[in-house]
Chimera marker file (.cmm) of the C-alpha trace (Angstrom):
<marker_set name="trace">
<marker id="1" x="8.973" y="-56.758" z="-7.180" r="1" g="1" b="0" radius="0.5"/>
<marker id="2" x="5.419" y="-55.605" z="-6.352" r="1" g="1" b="0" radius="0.5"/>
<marker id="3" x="2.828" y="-53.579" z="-8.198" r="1" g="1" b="0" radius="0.5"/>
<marker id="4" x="4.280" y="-50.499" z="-6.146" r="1" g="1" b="0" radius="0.5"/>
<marker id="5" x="7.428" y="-50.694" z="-6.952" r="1" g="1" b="0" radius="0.5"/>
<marker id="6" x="8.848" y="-49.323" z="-10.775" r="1" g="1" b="0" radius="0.5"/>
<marker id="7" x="7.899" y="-46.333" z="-12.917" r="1" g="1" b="0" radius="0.5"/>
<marker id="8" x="4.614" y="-44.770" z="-11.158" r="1" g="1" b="0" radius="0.5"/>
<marker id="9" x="2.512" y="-44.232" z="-14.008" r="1" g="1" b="0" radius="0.5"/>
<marker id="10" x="3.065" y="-48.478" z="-14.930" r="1" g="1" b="0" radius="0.5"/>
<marker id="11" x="1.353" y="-49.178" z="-11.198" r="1" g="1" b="0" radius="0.5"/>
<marker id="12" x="-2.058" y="-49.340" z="-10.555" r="1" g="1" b="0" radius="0.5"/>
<marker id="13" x="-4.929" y="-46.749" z="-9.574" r="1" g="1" b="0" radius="0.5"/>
<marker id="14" x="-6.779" y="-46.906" z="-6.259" r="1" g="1" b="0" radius="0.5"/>
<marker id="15" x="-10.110" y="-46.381" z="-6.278" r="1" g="1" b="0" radius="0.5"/>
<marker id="16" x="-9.433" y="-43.339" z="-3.944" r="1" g="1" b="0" radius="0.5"/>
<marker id="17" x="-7.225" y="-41.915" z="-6.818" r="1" g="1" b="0" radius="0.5"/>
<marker id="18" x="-9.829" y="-42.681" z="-9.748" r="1" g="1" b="0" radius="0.5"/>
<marker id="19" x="-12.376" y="-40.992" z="-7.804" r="1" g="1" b="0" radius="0.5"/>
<marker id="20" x="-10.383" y="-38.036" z="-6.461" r="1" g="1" b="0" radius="0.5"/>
<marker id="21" x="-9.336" y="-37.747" z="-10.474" r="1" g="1" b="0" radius="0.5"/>
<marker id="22" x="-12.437" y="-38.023" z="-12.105" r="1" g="1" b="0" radius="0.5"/>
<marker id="23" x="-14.404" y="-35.764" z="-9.749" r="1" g="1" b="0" radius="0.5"/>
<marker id="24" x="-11.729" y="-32.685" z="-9.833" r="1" g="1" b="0" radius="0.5"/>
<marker id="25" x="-11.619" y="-33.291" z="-13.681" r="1" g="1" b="0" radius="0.5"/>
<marker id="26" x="-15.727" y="-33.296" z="-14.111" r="1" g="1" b="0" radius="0.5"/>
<marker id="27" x="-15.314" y="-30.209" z="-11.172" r="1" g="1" b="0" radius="0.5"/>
<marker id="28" x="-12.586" y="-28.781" z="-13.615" r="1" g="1" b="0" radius="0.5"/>
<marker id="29" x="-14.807" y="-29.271" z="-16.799" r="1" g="1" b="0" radius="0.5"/>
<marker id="30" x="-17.519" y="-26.925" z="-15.105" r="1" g="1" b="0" radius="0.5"/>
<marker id="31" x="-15.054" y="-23.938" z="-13.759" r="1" g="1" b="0" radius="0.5"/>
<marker id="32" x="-13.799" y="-23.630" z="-17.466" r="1" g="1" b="0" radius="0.5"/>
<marker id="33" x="-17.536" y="-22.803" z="-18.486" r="1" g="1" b="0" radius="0.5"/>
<marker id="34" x="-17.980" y="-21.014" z="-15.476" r="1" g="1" b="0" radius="0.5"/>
<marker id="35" x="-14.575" y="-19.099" z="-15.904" r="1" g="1" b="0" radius="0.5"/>
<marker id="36" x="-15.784" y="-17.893" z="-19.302" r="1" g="1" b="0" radius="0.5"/>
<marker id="37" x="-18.878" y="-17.034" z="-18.312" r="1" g="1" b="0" radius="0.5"/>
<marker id="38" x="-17.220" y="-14.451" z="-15.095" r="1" g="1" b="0" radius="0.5"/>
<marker id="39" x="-14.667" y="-13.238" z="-18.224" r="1" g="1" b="0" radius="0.5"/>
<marker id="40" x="-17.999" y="-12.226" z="-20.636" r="1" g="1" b="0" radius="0.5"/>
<marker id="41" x="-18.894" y="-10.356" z="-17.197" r="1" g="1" b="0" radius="0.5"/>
<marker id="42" x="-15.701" y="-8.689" z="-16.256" r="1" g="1" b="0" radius="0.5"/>
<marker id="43" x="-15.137" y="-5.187" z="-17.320" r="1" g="1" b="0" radius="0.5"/>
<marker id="44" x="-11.817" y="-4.292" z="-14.899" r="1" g="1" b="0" radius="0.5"/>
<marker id="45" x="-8.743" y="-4.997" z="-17.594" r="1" g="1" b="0" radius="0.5"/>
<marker id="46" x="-6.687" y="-6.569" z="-14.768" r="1" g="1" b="0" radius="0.5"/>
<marker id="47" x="-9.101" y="-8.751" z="-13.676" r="1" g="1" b="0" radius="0.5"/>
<marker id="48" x="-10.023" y="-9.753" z="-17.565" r="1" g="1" b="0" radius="0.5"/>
<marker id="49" x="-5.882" y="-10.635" z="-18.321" r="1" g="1" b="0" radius="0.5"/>
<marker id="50" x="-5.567" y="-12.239" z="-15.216" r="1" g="1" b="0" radius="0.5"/>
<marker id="51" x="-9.046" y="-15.131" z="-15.455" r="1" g="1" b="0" radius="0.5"/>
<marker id="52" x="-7.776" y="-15.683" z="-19.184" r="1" g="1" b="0" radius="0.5"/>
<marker id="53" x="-4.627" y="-16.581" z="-17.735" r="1" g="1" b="0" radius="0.5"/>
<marker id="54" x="-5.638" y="-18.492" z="-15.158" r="1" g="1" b="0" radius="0.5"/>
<marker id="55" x="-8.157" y="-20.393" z="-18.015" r="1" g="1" b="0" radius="0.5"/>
<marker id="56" x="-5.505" y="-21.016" z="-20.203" r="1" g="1" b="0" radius="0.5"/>
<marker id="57" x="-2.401" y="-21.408" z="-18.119" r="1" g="1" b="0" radius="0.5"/>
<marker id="58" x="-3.878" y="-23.085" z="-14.818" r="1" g="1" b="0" radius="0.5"/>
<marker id="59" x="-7.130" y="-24.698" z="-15.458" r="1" g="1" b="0" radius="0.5"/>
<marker id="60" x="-7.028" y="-25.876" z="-19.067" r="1" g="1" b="0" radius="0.5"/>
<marker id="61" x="-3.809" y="-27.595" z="-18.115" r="1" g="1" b="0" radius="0.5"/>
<marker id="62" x="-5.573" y="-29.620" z="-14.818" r="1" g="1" b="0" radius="0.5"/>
<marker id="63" x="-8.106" y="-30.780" z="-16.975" r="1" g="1" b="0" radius="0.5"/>
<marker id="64" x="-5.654" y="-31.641" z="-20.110" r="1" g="1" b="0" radius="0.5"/>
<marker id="65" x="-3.471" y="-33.668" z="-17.329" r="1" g="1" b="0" radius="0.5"/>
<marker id="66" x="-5.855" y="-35.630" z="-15.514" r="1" g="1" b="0" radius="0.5"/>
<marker id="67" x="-7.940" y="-36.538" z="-18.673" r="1" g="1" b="0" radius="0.5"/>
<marker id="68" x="-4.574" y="-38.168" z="-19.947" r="1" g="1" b="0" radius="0.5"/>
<marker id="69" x="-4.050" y="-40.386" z="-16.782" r="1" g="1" b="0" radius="0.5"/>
<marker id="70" x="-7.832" y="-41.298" z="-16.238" r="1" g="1" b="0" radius="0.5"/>
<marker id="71" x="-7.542" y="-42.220" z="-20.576" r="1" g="1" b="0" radius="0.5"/>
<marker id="72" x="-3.822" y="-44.006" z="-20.044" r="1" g="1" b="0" radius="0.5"/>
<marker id="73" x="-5.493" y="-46.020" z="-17.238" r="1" g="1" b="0" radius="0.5"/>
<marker id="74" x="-9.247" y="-46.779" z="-18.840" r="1" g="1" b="0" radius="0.5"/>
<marker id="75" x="-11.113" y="-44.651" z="-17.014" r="1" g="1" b="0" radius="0.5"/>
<marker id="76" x="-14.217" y="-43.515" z="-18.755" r="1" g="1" b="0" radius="0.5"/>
<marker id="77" x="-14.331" y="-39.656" z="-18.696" r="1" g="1" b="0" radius="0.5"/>
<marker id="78" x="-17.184" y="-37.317" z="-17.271" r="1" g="1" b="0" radius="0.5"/>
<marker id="79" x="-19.643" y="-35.366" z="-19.112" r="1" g="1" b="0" radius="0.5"/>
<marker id="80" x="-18.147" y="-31.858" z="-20.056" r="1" g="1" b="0" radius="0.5"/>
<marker id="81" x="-20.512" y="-28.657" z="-20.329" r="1" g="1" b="0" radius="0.5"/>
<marker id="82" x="-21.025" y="-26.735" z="-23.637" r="1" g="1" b="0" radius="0.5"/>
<marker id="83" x="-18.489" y="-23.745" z="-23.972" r="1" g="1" b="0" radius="0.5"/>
<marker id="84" x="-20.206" y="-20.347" z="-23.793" r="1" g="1" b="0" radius="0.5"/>
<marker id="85" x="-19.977" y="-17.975" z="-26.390" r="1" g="1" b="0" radius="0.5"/>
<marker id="86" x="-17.981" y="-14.557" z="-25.861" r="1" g="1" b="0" radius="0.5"/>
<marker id="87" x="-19.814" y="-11.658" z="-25.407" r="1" g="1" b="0" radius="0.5"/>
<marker id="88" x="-19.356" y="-7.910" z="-24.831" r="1" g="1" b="0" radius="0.5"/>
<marker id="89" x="-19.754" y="-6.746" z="-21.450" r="1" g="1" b="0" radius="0.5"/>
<marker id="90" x="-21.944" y="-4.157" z="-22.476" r="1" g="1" b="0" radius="0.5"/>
<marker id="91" x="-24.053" y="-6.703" z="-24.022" r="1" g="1" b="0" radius="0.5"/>
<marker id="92" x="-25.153" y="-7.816" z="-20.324" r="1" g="1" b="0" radius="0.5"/>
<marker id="93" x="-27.948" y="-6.194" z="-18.792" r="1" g="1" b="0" radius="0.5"/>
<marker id="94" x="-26.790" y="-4.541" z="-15.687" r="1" g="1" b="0" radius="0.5"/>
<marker id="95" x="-29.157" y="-5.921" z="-13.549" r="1" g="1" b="0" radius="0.5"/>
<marker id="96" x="-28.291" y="-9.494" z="-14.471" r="1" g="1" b="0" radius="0.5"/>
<marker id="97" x="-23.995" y="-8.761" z="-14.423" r="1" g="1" b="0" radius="0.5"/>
<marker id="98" x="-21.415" y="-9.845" z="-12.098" r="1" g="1" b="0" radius="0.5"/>
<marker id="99" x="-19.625" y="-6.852" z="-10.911" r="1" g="1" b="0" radius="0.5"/>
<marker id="100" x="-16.279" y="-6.939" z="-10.812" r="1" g="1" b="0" radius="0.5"/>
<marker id="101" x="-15.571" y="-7.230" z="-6.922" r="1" g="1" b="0" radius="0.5"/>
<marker id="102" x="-18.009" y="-9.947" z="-7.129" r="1" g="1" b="0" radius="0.5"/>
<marker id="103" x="-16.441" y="-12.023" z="-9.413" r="1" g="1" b="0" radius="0.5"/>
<marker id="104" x="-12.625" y="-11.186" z="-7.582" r="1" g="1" b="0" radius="0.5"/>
<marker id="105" x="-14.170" y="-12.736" z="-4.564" r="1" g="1" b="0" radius="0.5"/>
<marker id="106" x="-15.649" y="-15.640" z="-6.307" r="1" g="1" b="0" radius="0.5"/>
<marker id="107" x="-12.687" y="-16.763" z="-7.958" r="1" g="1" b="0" radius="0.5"/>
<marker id="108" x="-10.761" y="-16.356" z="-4.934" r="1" g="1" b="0" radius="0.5"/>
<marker id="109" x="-12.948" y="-19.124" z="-2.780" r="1" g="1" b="0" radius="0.5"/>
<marker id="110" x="-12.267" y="-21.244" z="-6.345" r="1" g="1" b="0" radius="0.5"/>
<marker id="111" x="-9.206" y="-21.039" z="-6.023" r="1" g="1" b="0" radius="0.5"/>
<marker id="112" x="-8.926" y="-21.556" z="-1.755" r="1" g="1" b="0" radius="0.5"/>
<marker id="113" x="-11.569" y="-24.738" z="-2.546" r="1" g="1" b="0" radius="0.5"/>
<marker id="114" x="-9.181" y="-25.883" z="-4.801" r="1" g="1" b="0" radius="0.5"/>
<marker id="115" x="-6.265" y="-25.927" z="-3.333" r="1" g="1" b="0" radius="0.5"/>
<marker id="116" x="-7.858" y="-27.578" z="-0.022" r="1" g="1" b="0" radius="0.5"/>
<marker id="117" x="-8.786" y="-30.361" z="-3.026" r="1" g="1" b="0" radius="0.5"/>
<marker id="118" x="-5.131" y="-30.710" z="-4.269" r="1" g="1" b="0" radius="0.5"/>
<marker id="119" x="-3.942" y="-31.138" z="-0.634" r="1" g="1" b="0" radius="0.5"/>
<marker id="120" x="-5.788" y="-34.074" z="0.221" r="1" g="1" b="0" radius="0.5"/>
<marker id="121" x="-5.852" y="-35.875" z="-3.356" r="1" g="1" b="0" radius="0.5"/>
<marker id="122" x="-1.912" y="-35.644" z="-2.906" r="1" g="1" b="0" radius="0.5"/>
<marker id="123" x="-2.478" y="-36.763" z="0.377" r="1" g="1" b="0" radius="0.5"/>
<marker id="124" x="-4.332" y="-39.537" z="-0.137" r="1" g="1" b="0" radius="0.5"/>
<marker id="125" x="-2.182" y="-40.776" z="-3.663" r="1" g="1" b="0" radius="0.5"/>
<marker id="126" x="-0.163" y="-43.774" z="-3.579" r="1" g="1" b="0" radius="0.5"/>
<marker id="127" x="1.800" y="-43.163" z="-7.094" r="1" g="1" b="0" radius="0.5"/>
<marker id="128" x="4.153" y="-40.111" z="-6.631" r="1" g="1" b="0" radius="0.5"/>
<marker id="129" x="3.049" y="-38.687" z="-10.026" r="1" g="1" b="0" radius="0.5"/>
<marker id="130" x="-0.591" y="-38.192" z="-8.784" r="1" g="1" b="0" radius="0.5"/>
<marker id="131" x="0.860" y="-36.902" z="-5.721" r="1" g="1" b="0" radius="0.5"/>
<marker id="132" x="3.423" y="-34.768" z="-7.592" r="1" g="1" b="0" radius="0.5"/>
<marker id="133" x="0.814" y="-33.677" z="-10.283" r="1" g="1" b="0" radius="0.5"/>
<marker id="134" x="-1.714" y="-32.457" z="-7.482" r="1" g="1" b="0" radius="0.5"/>
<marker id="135" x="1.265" y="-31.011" z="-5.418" r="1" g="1" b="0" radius="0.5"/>
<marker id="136" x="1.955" y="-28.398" z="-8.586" r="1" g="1" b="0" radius="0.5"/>
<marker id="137" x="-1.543" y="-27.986" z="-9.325" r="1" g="1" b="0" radius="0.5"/>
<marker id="138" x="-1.878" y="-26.530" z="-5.115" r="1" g="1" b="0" radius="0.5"/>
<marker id="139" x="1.160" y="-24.142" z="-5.894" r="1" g="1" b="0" radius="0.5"/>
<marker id="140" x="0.000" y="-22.818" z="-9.221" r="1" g="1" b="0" radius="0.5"/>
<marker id="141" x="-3.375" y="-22.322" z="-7.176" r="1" g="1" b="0" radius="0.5"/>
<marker id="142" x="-1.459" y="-20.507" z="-4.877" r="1" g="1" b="0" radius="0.5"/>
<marker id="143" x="0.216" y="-18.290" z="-7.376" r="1" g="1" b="0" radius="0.5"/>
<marker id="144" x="-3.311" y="-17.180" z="-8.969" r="1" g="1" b="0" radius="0.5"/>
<marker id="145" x="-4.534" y="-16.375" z="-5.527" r="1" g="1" b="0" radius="0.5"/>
<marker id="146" x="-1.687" y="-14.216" z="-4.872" r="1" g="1" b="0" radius="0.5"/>
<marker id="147" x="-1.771" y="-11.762" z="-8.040" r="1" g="1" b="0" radius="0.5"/>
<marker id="148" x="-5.666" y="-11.949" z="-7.087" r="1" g="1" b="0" radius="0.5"/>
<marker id="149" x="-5.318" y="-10.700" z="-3.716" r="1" g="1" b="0" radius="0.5"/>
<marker id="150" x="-2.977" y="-7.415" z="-5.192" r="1" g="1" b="0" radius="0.5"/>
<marker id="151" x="-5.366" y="-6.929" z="-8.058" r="1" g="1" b="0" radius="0.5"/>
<marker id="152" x="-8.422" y="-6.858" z="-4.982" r="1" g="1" b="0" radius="0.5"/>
<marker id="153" x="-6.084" y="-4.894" z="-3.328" r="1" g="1" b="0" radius="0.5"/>
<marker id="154" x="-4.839" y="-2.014" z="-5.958" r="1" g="1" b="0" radius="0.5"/>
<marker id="155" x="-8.612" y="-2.286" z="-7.097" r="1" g="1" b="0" radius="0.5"/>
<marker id="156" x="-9.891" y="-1.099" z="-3.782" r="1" g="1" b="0" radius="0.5"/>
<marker id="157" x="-12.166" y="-4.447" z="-3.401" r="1" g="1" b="0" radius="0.5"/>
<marker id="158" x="-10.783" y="-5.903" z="-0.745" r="1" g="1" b="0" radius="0.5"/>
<marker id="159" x="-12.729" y="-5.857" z="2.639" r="1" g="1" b="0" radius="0.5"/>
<marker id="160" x="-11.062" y="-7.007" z="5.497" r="1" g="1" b="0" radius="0.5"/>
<marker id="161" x="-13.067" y="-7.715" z="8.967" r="1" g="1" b="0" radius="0.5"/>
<marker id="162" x="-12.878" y="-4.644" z="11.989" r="1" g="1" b="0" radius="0.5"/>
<marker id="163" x="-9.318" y="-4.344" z="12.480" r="1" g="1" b="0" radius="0.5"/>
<marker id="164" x="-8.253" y="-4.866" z="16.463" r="1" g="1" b="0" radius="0.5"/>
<marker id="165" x="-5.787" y="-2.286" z="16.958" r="1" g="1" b="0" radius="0.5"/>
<marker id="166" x="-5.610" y="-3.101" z="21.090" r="1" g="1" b="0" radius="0.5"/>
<link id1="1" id2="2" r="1" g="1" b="0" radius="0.2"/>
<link id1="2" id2="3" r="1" g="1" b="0" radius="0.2"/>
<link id1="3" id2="4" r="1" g="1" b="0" radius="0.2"/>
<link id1="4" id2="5" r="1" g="1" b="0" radius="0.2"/>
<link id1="5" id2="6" r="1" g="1" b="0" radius="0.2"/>
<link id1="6" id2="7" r="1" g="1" b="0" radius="0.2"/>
<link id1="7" id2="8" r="1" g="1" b="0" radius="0.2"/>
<link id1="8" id2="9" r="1" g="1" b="0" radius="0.2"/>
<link id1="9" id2="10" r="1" g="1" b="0" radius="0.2"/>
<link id1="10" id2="11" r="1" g="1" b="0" radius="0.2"/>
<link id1="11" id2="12" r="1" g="1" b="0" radius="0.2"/>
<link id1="12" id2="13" r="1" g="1" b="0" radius="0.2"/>
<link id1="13" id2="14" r="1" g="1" b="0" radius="0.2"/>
<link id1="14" id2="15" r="1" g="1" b="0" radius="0.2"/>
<link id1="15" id2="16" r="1" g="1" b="0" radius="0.2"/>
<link id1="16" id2="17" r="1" g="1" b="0" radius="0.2"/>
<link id1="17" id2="18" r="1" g="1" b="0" radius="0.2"/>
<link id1="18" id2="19" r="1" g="1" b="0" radius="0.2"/>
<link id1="19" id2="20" r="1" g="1" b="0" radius="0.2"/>
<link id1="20" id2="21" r="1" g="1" b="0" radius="0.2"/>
<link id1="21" id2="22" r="1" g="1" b="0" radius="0.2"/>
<link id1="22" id2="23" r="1" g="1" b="0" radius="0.2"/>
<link id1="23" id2="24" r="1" g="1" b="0" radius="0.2"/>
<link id1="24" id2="25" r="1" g="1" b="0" radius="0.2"/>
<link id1="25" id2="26" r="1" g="1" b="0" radius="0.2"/>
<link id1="26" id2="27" r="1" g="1" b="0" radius="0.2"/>
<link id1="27" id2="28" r="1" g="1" b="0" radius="0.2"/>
<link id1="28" id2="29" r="1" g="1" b="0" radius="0.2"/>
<link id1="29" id2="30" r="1" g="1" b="0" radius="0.2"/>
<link id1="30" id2="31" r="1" g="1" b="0" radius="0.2"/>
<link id1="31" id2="32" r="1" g="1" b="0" radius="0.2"/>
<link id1="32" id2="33" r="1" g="1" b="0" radius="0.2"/>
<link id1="33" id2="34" r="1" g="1" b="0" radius="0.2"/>
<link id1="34" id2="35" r="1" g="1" b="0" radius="0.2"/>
<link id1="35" id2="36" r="1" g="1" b="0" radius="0.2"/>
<link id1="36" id2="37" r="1" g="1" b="0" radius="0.2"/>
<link id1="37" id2="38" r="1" g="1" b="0" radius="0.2"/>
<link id1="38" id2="39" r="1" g="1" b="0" radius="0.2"/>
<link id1="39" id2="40" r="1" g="1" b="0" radius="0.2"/>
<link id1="40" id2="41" r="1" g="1" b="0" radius="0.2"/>
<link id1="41" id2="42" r="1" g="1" b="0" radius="0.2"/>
<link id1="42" id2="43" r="1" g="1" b="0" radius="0.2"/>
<link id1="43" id2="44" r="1" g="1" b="0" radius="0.2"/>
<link id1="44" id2="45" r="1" g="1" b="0" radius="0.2"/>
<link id1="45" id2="46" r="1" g="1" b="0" radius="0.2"/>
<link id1="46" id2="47" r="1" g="1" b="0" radius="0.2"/>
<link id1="47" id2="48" r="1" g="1" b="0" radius="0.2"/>
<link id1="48" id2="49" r="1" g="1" b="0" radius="0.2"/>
<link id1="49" id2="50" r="1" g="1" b="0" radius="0.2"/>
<link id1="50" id2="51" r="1" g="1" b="0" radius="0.2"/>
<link id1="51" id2="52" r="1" g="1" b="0" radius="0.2"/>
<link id1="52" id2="53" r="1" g="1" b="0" radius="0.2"/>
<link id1="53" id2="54" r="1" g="1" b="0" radius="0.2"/>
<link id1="54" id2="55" r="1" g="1" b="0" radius="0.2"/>
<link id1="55" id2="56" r="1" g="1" b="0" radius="0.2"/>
<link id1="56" id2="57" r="1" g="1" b="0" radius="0.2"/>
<link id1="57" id2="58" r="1" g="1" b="0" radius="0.2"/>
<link id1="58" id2="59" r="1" g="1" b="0" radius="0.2"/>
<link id1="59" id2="60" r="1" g="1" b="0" radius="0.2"/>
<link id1="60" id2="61" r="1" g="1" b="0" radius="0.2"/>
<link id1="61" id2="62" r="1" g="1" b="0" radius="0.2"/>
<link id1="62" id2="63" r="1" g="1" b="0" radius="0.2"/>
<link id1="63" id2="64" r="1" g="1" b="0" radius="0.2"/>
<link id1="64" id2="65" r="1" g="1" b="0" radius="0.2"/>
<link id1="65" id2="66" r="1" g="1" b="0" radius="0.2"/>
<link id1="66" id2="67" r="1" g="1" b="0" radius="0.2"/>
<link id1="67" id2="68" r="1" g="1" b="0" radius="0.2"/>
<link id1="68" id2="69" r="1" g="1" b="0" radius="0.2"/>
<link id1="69" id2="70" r="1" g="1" b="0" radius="0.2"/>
<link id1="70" id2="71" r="1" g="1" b="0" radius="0.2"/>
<link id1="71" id2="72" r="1" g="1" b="0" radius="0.2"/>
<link id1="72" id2="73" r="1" g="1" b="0" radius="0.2"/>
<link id1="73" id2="74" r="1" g="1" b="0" radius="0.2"/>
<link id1="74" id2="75" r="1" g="1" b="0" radius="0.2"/>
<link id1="75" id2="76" r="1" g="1" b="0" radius="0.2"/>
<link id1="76" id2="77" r="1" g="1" b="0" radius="0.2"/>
<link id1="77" id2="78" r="1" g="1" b="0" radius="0.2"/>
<link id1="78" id2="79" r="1" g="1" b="0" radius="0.2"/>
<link id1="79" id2="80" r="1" g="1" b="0" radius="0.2"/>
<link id1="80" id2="81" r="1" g="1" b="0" radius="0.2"/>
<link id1="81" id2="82" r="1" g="1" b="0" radius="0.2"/>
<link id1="82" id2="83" r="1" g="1" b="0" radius="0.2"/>
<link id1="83" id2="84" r="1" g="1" b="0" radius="0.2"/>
<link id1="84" id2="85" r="1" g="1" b="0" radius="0.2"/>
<link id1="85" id2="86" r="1" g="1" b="0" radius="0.2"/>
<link id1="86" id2="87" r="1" g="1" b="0" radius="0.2"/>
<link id1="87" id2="88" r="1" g="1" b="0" radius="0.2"/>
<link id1="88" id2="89" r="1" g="1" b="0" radius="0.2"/>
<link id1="89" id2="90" r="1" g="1" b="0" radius="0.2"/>
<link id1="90" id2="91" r="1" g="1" b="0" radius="0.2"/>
<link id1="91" id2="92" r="1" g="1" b="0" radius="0.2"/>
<link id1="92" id2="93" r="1" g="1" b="0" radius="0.2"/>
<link id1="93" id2="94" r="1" g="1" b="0" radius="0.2"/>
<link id1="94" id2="95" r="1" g="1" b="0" radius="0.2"/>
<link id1="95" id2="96" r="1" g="1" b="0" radius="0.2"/>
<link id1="96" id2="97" r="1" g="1" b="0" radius="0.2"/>
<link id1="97" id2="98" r="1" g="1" b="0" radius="0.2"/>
<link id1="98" id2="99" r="1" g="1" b="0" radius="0.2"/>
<link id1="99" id2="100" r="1" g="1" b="0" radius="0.2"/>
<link id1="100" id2="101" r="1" g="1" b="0" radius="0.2"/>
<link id1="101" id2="102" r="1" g="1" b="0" radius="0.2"/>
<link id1="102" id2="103" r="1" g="1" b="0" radius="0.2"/>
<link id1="103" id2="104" r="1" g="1" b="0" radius="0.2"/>
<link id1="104" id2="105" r="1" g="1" b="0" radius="0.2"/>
<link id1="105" id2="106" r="1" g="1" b="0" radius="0.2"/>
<link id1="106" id2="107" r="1" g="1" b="0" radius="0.2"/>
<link id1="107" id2="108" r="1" g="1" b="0" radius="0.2"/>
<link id1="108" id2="109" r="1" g="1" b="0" radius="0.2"/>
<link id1="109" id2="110" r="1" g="1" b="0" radius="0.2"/>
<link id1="110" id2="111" r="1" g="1" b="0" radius="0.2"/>
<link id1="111" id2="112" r="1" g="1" b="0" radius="0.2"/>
<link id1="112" id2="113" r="1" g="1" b="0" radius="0.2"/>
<link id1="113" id2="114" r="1" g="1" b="0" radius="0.2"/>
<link id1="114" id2="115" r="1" g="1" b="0" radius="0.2"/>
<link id1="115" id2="116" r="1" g="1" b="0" radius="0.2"/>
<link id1="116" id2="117" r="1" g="1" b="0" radius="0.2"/>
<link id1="117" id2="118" r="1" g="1" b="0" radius="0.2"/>
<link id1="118" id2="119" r="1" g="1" b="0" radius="0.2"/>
<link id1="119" id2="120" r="1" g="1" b="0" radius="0.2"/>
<link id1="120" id2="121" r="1" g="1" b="0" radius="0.2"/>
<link id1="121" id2="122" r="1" g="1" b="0" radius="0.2"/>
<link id1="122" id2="123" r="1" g="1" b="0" radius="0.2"/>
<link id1="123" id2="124" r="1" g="1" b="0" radius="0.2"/>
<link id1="124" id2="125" r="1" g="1" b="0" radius="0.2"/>
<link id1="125" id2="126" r="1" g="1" b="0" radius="0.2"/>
<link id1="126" id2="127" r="1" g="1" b="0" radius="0.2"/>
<link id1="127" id2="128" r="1" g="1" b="0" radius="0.2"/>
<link id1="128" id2="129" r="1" g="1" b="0" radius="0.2"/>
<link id1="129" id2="130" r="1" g="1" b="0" radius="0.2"/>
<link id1="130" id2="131" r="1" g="1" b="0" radius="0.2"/>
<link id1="131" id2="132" r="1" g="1" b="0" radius="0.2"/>
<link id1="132" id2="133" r="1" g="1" b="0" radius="0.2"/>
<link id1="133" id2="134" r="1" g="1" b="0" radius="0.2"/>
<link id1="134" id2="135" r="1" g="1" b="0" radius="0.2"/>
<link id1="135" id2="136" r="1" g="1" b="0" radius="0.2"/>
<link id1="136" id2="137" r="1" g="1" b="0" radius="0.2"/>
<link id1="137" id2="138" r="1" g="1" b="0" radius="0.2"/>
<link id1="138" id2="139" r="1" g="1" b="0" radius="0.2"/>
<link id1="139" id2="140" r="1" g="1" b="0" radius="0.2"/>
<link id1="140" id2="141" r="1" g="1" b="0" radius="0.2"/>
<link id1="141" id2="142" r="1" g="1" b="0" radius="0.2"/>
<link id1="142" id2="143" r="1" g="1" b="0" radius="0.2"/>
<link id1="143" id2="144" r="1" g="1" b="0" radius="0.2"/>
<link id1="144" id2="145" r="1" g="1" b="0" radius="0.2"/>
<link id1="145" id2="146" r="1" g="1" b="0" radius="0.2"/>
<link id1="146" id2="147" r="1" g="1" b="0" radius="0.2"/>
<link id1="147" id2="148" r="1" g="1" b="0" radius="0.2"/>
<link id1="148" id2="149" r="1" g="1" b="0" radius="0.2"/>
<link id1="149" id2="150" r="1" g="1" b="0" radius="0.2"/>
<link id1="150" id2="151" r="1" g="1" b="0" radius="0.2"/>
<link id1="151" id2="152" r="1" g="1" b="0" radius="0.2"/>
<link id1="152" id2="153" r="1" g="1" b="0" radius="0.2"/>
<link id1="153" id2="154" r="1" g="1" b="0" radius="0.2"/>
<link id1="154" id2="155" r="1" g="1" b="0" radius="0.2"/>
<link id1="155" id2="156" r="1" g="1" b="0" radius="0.2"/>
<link id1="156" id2="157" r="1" g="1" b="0" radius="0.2"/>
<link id1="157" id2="158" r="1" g="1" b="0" radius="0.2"/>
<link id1="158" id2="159" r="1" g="1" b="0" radius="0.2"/>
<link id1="159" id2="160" r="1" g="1" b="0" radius="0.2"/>
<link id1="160" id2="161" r="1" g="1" b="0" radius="0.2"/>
<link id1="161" id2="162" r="1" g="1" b="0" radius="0.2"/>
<link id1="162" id2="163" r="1" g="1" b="0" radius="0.2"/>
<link id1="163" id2="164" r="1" g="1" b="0" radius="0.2"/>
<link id1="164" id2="165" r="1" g="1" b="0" radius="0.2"/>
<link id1="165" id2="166" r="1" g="1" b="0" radius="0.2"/>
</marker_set>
């Protein structure tokens, strides 16, 4: 038998994969500080519910997932940034706050980056349950991208190019 062949989390890392891995996870490190940061800015409800949930539910888990592989394999992990406090909307000068279209559309090209990331890091894996693991994290991407797009929508935030009606 070779070192390919058996259980895919007993074979071996590439150096493609441990770079791929540790990158999105110092990457995913960052867009949980950053996420808290555009939830202390966010006053729409909607918009609040749905970043938590994509924190806790989406994010949190990438990080929690590819810390265990890159520990189970000896990897030394990347630097993570301080967590920000929670603070009251109101609390932020206005001059110095996201508004809430703002942060809509910057969580979207998060989420389209990221997904264009989980496409080729599954591309590129040799052990299915890299490729497998990267696969779920580009649907769940997907899924937060959607409810984003109807919240930009119902919201009124969305602006689409001149339509060509010819």
């Amino acid at each position: 038998m070779g070192i390919f062949s058996g259980k895919p989390q007993d074979q071996p890392l590439h150096s493609g994969e441990v770079f791929n891995l540790w990158t999105h996870l110092h990457a995913t490190k960052a867009y949980l500080v950053t996420l808290q940061v555009l939830i202390n800015h966010t006053g729409d409800h909607d918009l609040k519910v749905l970043l938590e949930d994509l924190l806790e539910n989406c994010i949190k888990q990438e990080e929690q997932q590819s810390e265990a592989i890159l520990k189970t394999n000896g990897i030394r992990l990347p630097p993570a940034p301080p967590a920000r406090p929670d603070v009251q909307v109101e609390d932020i000068p206005a001059g110095a706050r996201f508004n809430d279209p703002e942060i809509a559309l910057l969580v979207q090209k998060e989420l389209l980056a990221g997904k264009i990331a989980c496409s080729y890091i599954s591309s590129i894996a040799t052990r299915e349950d890299i490729a497998q693991m990267y696969g779920e994290f580009h649907v769940q991407k997907a899924e937060y991208e959607e409810k984003l797009l109807k919240i930009s929508k119902e919201k009124g935030w969305l602006v689409l190019p001149p339509l060509n009606l010819k």
